[in-house]
C-alpha positions as CSV (number, residue, x, y, z in Angstrom):
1,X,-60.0,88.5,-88.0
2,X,-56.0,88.8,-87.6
3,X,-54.8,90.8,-84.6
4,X,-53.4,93.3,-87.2
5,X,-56.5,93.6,-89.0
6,X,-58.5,94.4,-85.6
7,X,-55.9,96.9,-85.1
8,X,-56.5,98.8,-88.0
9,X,-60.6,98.6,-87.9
10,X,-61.7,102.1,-86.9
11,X,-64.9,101.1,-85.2
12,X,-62.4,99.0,-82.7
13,X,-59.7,101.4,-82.1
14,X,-62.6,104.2,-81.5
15,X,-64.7,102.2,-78.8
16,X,-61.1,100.3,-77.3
17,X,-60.1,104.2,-76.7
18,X,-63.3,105.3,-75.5
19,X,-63.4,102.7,-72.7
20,X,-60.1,103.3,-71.7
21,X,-61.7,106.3,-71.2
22,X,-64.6,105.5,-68.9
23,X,-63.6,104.0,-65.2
24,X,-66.4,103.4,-63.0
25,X,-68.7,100.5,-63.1
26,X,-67.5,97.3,-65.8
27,X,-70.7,96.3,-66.4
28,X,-72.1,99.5,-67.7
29,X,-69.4,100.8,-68.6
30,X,-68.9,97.9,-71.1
31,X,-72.4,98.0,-71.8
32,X,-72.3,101.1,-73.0
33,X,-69.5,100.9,-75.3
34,X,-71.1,97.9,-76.8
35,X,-74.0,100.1,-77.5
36,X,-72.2,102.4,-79.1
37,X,-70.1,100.4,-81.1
38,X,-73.6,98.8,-82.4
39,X,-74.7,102.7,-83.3
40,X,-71.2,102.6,-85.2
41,X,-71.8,99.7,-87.3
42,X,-75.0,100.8,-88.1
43,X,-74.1,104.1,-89.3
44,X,-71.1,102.3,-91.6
45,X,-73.7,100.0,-92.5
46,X,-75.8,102.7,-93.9
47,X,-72.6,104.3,-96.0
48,X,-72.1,101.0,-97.4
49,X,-75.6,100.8,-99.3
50,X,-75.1,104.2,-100.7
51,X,-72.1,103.0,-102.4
52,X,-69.0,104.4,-99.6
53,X,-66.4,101.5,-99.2
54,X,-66.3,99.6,-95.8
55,X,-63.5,100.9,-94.6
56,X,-64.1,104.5,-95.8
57,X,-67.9,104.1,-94.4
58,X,-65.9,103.4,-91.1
59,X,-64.4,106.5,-90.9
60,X,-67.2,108.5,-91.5
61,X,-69.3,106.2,-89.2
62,X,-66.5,107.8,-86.3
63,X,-66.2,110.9,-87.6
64,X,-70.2,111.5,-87.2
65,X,-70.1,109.7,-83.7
66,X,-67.2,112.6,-82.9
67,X,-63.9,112.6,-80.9
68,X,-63.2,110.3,-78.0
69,X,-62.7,113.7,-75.8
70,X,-65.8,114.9,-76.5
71,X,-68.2,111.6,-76.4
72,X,-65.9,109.9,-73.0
73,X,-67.4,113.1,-70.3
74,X,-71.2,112.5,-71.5
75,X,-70.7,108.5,-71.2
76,X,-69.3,109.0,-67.6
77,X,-72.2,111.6,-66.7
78,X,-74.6,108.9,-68.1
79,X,-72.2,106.0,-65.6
80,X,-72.5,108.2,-62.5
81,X,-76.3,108.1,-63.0
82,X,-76.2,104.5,-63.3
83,X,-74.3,104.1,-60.5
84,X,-76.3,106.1,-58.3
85,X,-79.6,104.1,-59.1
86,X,-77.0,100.8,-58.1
87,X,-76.6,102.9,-54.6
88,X,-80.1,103.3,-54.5
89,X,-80.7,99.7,-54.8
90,X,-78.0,98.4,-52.3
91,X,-79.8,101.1,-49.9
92,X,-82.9,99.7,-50.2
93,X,-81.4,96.1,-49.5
94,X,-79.8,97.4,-46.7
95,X,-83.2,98.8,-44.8
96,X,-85.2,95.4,-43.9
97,X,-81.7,93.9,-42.6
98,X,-80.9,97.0,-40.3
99,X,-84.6,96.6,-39.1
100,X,-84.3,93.1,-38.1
101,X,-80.8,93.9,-36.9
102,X,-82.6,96.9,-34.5
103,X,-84.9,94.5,-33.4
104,X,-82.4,92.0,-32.6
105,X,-80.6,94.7,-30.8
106,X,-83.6,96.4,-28.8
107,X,-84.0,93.3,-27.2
108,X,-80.9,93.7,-25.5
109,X,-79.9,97.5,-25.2
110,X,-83.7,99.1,-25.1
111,X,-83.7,102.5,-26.1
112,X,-79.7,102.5,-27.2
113,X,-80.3,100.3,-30.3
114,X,-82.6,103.7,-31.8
115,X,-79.5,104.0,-34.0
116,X,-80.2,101.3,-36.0
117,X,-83.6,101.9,-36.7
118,X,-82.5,105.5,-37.9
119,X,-80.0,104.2,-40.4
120,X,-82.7,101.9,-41.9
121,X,-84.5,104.8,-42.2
122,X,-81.8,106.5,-44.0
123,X,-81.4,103.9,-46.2
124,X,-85.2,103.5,-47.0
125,X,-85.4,107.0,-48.1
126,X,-82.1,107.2,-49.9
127,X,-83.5,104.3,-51.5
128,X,-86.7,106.1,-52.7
129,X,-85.7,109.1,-53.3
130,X,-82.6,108.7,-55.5
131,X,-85.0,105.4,-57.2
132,X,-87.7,108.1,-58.2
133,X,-85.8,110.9,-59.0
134,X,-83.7,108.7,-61.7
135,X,-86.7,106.5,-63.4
136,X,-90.2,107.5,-62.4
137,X,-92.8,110.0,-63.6
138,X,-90.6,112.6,-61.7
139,X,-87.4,112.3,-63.9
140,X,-89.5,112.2,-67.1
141,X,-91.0,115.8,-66.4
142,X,-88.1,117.6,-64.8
143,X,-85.0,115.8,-65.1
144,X,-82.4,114.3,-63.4
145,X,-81.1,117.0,-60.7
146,X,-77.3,117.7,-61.3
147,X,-76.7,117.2,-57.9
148,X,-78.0,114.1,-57.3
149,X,-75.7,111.7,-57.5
150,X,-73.3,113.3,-55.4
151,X,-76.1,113.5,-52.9
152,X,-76.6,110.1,-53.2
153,X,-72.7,109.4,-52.6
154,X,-72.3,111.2,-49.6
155,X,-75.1,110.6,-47.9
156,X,-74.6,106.7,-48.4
157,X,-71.2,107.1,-47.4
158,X,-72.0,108.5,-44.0
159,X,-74.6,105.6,-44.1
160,X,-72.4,103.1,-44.4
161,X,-70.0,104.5,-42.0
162,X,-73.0,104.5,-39.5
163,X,-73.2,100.8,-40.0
164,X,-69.6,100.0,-39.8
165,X,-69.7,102.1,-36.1
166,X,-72.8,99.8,-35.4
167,X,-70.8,96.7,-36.2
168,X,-68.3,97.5,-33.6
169,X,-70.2,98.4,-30.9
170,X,-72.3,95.7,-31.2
171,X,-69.7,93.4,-31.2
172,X,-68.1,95.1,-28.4
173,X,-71.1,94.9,-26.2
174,X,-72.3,91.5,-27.1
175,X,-69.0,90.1,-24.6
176,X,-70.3,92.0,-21.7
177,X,-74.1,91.0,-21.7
178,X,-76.2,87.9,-21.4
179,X,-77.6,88.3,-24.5
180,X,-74.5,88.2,-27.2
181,X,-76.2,86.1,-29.5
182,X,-78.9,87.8,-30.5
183,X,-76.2,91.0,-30.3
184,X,-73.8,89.3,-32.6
185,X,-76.5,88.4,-35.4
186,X,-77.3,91.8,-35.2
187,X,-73.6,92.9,-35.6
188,X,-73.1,90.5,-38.5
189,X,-76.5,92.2,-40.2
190,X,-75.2,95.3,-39.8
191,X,-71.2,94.5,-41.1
192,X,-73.4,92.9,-44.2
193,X,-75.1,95.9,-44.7
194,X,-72.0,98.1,-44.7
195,X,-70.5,95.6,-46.9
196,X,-73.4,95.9,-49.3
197,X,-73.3,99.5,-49.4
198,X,-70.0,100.5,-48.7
199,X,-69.1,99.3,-52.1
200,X,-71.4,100.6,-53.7
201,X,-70.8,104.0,-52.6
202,X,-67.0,104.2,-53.4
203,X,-67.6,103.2,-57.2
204,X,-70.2,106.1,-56.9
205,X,-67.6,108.5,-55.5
206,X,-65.3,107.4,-57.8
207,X,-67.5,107.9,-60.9
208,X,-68.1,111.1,-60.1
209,X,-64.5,112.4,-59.7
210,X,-64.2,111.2,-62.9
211,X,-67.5,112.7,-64.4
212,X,-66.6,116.4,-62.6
């Protein structure tokens, strides 16, 4: 198919504008439009057999699916909650490493390293509660609470901003004790964990200044 002629297919121009309309995560986000572009050419599809030209089927396949402006806020509500069960995940990677990173540490700074093993219990319940709330028996029966995700963003941004402090003190004090290896292992755990969430976190933020 010509350039032109993808130009002019409604189903094309409807899901191009309706990702334009969705920041966020790629992935999903051009998951999702894929999805609904299928939904599309099955409702065109089903015009066609009861005798509606293709390209007039296309129209009404877009006109049932609704504008762009009112379809693009549902899709980034349905992104946000995505991305907060991505958060979840990177949360729950992040746990074991801080704990080997606290143990690494305790070794060398006793009681001080305590830190640590409270940000890998942050992230172990962040994990768990934002995994359960968006896919298990508990989601199915009351929902998804509204204010979830922005739960989930803030509290792994302070997280991950835990773990970025960690990294630098534990690089810091690895050059003025016997025991810097073992201090800088656990200072490149814990920049891997910040890493790992870190990013994570900002898409969610940013999916949900989009979703409002």
């Amino acid at each position: 198919m010509s350039a032109p002629q993808q130009c002019r297919d409604p189903l094309l121009v409807y899901t191009a504008q309706l990702r334009a309309a969705l920041p966020g995560p790629a992935r999903a986000a051009s998951r999702m439009v894929e999805e609904i572009h299928h939904g599309l050419l099955d409702a065109t599809d089903a015009y066609v057999r009861e005798g509606v030209p293709r390209t007039d089927a296309a129209h009404r396949a877009v006109r049932d699916f609704g504008p762009v402006a009112e379809l693009a806020p549902e899709c980034r509500r349905e992104l946000a909650l995505a991305q907060t069960r991505h958060t979840a995940r990177a949360a729950a990677l992040c746990a074991p490493l801080l704990l080997v990173c606290w143990a690494l540490a305790r070794t060398a700074l006793g009681a001080a390293a305590a830190p640590l093993a409270i940000l890998a219990a942050v992230s172990a319940l962040l994990a768990a509660a934002a995994l359960t709330a968006t896919g298990g028996p508990a989601a199915r029966r009351f929902g998804v609470p509204e204010a979830l995700p922005r739960l989930v963003a803030w509290t792994g941004t302070g997280a991950s901003a835990g773990m970025a402090a960690a990294t630098l003190v534990l690089s810091c004090t690895a050059t003025a004790t016997a025991h810097w290896p073992l201090l800088l292992l656990a200072g490149a755990l814990s920049a891997a964990s910040h890493a790992v969430l870190g990013t994570s976190v900002r898409v969610c933020r940013r999916c949900l200044a989009h979703a409002g």
